[in-house]
C-alpha atoms as a printed R data frame, in Angstrom:
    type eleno elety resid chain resno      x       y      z
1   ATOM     1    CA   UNK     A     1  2.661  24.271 23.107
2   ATOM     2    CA   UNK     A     2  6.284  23.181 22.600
3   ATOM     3    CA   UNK     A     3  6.420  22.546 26.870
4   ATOM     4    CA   UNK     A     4  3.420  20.139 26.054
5   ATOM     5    CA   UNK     A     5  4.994  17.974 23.480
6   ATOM     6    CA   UNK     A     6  7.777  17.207 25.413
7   ATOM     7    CA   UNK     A     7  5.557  15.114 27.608
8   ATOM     8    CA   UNK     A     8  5.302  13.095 24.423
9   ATOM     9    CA   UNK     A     9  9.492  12.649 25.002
10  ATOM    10    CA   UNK     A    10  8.688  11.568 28.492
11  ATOM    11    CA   UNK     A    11  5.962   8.846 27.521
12  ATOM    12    CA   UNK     A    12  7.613   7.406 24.641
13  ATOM    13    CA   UNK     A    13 10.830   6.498 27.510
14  ATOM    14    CA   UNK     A    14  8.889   5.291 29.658
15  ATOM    15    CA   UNK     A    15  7.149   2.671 27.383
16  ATOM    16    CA   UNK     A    16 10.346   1.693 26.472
17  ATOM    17    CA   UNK     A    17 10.696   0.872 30.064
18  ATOM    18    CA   UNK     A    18  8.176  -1.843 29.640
19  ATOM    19    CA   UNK     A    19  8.973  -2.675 25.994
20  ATOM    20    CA   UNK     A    20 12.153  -1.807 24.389
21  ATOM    21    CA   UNK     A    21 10.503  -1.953 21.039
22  ATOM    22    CA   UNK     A    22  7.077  -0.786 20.828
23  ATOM    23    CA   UNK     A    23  7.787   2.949 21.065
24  ATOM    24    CA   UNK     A    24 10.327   2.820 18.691
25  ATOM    25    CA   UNK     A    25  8.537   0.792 16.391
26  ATOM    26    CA   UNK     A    26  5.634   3.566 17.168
27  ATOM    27    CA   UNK     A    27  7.616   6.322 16.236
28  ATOM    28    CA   UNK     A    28  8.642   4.537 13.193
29  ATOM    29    CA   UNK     A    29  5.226   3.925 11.824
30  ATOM    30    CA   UNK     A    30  3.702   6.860 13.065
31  ATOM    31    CA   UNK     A    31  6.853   9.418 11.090
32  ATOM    32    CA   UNK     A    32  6.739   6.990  8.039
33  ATOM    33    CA   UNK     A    33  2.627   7.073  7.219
34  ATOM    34    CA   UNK     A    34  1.285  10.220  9.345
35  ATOM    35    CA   UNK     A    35  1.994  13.873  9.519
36  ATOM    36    CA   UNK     A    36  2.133  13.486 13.392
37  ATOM    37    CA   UNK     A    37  5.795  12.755 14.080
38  ATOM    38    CA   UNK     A    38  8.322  14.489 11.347
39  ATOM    39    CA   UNK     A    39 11.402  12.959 12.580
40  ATOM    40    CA   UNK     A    40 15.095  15.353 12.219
41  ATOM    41    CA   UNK     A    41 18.421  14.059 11.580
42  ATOM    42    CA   UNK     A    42 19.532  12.109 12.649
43  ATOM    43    CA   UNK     A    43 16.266  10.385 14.061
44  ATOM    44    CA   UNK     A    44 14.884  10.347 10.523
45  ATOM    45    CA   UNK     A    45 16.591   6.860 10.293
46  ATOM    46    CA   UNK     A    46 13.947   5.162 11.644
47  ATOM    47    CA   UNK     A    47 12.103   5.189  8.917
48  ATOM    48    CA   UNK     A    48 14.077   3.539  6.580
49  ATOM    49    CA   UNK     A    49 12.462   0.104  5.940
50  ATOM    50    CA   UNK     A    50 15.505  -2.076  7.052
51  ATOM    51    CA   UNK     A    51 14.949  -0.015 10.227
52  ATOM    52    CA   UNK     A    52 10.906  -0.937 10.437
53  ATOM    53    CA   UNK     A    53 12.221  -4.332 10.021
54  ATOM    54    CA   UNK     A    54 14.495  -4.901 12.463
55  ATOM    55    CA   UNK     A    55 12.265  -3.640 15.215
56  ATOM    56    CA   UNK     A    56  9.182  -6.066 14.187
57  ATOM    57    CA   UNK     A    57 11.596  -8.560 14.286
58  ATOM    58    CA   UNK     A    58 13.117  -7.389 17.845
59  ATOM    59    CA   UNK     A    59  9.520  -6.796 18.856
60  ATOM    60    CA   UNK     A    60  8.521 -10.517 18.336
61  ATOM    61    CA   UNK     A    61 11.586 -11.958 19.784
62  ATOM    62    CA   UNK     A    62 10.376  -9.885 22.991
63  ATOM    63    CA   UNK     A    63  6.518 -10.752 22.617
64  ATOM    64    CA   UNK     A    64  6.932 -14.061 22.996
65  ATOM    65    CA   UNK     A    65 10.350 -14.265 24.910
66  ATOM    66    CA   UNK     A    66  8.499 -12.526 27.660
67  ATOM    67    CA   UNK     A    67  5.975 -15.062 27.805
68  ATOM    68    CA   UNK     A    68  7.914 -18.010 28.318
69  ATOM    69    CA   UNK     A    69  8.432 -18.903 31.972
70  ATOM    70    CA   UNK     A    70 12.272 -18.962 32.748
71  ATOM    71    CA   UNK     A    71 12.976 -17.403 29.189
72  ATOM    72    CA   UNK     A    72 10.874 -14.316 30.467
73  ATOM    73    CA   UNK     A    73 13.836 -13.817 33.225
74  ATOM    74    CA   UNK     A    74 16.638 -13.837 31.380
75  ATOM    75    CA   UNK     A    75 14.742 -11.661 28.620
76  ATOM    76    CA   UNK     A    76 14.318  -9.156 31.221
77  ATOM    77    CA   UNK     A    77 18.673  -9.312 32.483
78  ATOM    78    CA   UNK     A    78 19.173  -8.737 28.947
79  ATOM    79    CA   UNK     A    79 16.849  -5.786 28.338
80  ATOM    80    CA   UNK     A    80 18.532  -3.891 31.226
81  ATOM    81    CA   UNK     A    81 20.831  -3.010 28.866
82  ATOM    82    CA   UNK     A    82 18.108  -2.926 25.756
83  ATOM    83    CA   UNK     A    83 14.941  -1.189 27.453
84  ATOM    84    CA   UNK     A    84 16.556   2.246 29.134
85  ATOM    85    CA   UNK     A    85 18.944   2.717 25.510
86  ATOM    86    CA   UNK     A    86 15.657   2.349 23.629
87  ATOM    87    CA   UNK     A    87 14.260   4.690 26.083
88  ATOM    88    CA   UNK     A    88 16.972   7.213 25.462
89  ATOM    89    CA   UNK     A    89 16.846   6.845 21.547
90  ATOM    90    CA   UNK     A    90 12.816   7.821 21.805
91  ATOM    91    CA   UNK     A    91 12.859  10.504 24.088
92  ATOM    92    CA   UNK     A    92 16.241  12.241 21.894
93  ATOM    93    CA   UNK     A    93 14.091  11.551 18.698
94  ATOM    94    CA   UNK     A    94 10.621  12.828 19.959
95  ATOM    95    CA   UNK     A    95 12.056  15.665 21.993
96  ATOM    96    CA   UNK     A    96 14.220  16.805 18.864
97  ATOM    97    CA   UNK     A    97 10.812  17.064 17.298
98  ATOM    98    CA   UNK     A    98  9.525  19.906 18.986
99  ATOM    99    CA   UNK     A    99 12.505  21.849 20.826
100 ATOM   100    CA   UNK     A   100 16.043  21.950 20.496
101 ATOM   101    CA   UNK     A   101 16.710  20.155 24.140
102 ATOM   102    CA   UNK     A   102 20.521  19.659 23.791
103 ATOM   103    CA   UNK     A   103 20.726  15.565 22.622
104 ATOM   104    CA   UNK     A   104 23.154  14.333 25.779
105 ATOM   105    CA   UNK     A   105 20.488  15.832 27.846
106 ATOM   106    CA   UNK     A   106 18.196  13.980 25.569
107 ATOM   107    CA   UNK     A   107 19.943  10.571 25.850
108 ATOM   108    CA   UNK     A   108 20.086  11.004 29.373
109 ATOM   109    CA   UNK     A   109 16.831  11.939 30.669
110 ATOM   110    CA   UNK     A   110 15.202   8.931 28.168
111 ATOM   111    CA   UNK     A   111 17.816   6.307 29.983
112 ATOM   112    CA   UNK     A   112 16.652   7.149 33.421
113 ATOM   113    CA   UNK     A   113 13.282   7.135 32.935
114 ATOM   114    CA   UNK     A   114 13.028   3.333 31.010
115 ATOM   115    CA   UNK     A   115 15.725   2.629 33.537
116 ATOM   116    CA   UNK     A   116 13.493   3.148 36.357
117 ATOM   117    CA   UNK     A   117 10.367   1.608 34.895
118 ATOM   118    CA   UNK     A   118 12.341  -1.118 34.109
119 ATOM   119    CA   UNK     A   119 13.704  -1.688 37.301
120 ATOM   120    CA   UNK     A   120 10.743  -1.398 38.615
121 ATOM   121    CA   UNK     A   121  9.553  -3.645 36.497
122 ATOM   122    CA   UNK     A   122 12.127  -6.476 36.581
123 ATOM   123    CA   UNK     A   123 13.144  -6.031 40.209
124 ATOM   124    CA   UNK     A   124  9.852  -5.368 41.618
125 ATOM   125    CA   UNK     A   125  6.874  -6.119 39.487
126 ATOM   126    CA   UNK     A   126  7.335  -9.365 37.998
127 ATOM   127    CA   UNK     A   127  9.535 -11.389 41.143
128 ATOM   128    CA   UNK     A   128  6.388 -10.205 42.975
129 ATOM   129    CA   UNK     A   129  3.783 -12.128 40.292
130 ATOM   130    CA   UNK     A   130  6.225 -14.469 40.137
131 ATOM   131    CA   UNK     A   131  6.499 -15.367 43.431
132 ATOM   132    CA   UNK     A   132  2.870 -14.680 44.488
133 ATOM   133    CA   UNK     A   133  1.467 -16.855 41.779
134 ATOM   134    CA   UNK     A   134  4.086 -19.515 40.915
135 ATOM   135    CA   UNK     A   135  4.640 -17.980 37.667
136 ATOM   136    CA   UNK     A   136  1.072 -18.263 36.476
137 ATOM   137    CA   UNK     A   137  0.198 -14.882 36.165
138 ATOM   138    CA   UNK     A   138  3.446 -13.700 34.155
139 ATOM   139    CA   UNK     A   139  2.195 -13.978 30.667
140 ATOM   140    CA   UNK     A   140 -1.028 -11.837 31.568
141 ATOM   141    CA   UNK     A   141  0.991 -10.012 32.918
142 ATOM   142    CA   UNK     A   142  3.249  -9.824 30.288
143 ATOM   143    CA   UNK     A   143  0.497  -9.035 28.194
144 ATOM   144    CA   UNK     A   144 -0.715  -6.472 29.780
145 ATOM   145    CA   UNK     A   145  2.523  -4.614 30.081
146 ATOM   146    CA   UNK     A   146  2.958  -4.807 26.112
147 ATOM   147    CA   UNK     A   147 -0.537  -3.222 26.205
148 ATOM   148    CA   UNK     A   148  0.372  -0.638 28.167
149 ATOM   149    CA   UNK     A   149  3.137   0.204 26.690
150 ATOM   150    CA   UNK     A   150  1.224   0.017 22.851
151 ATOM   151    CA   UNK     A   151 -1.154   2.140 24.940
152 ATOM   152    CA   UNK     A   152  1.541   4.531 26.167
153 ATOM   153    CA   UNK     A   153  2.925   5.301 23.172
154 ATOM   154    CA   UNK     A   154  0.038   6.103 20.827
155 ATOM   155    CA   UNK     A   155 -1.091   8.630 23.621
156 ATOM   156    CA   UNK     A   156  1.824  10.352 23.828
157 ATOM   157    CA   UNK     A   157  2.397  10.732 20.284
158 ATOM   158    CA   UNK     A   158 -1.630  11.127 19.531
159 ATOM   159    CA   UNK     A   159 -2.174  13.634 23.125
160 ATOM   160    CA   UNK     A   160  0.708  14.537 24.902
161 ATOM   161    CA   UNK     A   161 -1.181  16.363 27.385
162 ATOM   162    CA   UNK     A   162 -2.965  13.230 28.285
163 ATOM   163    CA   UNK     A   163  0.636  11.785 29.493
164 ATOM   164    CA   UNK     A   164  1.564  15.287 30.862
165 ATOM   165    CA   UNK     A   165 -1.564  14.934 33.453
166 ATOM   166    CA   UNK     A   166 -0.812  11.032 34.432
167 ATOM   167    CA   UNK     A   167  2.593  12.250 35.232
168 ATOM   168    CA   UNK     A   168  1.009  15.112 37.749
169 ATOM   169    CA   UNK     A   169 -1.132  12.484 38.983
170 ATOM   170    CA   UNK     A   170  1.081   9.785 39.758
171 ATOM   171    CA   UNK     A   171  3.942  12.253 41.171
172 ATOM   172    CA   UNK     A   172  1.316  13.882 43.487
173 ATOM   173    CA   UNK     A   173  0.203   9.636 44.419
174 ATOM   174    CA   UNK     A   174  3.728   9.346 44.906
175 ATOM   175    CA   UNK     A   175  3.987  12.277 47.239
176 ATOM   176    CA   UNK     A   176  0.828  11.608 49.014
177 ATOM   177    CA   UNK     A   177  2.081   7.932 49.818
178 ATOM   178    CA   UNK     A   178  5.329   9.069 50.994
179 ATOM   179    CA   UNK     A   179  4.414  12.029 53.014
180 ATOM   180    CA   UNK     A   180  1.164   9.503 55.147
181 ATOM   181    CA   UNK     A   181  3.837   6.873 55.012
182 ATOM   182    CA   UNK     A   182  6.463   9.057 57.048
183 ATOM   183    CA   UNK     A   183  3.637  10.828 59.077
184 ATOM   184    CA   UNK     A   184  2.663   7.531 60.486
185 ATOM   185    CA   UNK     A   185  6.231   6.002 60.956
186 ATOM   186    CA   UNK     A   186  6.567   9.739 62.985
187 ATOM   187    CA   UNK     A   187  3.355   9.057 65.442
188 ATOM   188    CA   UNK     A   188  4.770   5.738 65.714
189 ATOM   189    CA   UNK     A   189  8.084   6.509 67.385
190 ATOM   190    CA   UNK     A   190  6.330   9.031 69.453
């Protein structure tokens, strides 16, 4: 069972990806009012109220910086620094939950994975709706992203096996794509 909750680890970092704030802010509420998450030291922290605070606070600054057009962009340089630490900070709390994963390994496996969504986020995703919609579409999009993230992090706190399979699933997508992608570049050249 202890393999299974680590998925939780991997969820939590990759909402971060999308929203610095919400997982953390998750976690928070989740270890402060439920029996689901019983944070460790040092993680524990994040239920102090001053802590809860601060990351409404940092969560509205986001919400609505991210909907502003022009704002939104300059939100998102700054979060490349915010988003894969907060990632890192979720994943080394949640994992410390259930295992003993050493905490550097912790730290480091969070960063990458909010890293990468949020590159793929910043540098991919949003210049696309950007550019594809004049700017339009971003605070739908926006929205949406906060949703998924909310959405994200409940699940992997609430059923970690739920994230566990949408991780098989999108890895074997991924693999699929890549593998018809190069099969057809190969009949090409031939």
């Amino acid at each position: 069972m202890e393999l299974i909750n680590v998925f939780s680890a991997f969820g939590l970092s990759a909402s971060a990806g999308l929203n610095a704030y919400i997982p953390l802010l998750t976690i928070s509420l989740l270890a402060k009012f439920t029996k689901l998450i019983q944070l460790r030291e040092p993680w524990n922290v994040l239920t102090d109220w001053w802590i809860i605070g601060i990351l409404v606070f940092l969560s509205l600054i986001e919400f609505f910086a991210d909907k502003v057009p022009a704002v939104n962009h300059v939100n998102d340089i700054i979060q490349t620094f915010v988003r894969p630490a907060a990632g890192a900070i979720a994943f080394a709390a949640s994992a410390n939950i259930v295992s003993d994963i050493h905490p550097v390994l912790s730290l480091g496996m969070g960063l990458l994975i909010a890293g990468a969504v949020h590159t793929a986020k910043a540098g991919l995703l949003r210049p696309a709706v950007t550019a594809t919609t004049g700017g339009t579409a971003n605070v739908a999009v926006s929205m949406a992203e906060d949703f998924v993230s909310f959405g994200i992090s409940v699940l992997s706190v609430v059923i970690p096996v739920v994230i566990a399979a949408i991780i098989i699933l999108v890895t074997a997508w991924i693999i699929f794509r890549w593998r018809h992608s190069s099969d057809g570049k190969s009949r090409s050249a031939a």
